[in-house]
C-alpha positions as CSV (number, residue, x, y, z in Angstrom):
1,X,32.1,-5.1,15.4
2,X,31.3,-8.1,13.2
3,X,31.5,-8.3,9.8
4,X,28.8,-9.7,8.3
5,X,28.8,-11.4,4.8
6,X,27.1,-9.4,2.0
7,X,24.1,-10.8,0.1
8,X,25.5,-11.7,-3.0
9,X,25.2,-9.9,-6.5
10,X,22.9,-10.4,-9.1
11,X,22.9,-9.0,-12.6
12,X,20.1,-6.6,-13.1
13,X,19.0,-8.6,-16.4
14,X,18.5,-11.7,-13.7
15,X,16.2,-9.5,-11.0
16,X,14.4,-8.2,-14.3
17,X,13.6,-11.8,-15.5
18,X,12.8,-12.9,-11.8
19,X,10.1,-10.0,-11.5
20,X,8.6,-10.2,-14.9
21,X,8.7,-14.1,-14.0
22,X,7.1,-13.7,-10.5
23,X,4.1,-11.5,-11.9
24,X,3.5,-13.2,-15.0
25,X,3.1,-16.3,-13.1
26,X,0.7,-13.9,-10.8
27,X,-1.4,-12.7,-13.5
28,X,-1.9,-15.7,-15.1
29,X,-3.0,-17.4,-11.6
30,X,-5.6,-14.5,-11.3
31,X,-6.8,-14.7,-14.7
32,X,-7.1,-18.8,-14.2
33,X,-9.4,-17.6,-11.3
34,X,-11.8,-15.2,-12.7
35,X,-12.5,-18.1,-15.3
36,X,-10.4,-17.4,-18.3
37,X,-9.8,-20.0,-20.3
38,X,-5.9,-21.4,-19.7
39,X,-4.6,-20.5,-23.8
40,X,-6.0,-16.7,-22.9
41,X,-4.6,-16.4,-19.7
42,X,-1.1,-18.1,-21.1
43,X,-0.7,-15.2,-23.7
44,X,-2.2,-12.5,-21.7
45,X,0.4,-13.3,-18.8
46,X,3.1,-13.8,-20.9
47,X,2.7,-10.4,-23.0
48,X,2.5,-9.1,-19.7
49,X,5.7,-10.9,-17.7
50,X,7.3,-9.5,-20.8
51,X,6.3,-6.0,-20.6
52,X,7.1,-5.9,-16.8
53,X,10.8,-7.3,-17.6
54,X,11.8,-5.0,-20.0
55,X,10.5,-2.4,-17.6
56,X,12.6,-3.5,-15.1
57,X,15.1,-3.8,-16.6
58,X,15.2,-0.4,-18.5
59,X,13.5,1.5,-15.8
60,X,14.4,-0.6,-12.7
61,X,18.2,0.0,-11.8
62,X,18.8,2.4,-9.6
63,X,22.1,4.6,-10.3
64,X,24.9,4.3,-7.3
65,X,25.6,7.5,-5.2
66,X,29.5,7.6,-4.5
């Protein structure tokens, strides 16, 4: 059987930041579309890309089974 090469590892603290990243940048998008103005929909997605890391990152890793 062939071995094949395993993705590699990330620290949890850089998945957290990519995910509260990712969806900040998401909310703020939508917000831009439903018409808020861009200062609003900075702060709004920024409290909230902030929120969603350190829920990742608290919340987020999973405990390995041995």
């Amino acid at each position: 059987m062939d071995h094949l090469p395993r993705p590699p590892s990330f620290d949890h603290g850089v998945i957290s930041f990519l995910w509260g990243l990712g969806l900040g940048l998401f909310i703020w998008l939508g917000l831009l579309g439903i018409g808020i103005s861009g200062a609003t929909a900075f702060i709004m997605a920024a409290l909230a890309g902030a929120a969603i890391f350190l829920y990742v990152r608290i919340y987020g890793e999973e405990e390995l089974k041995r």
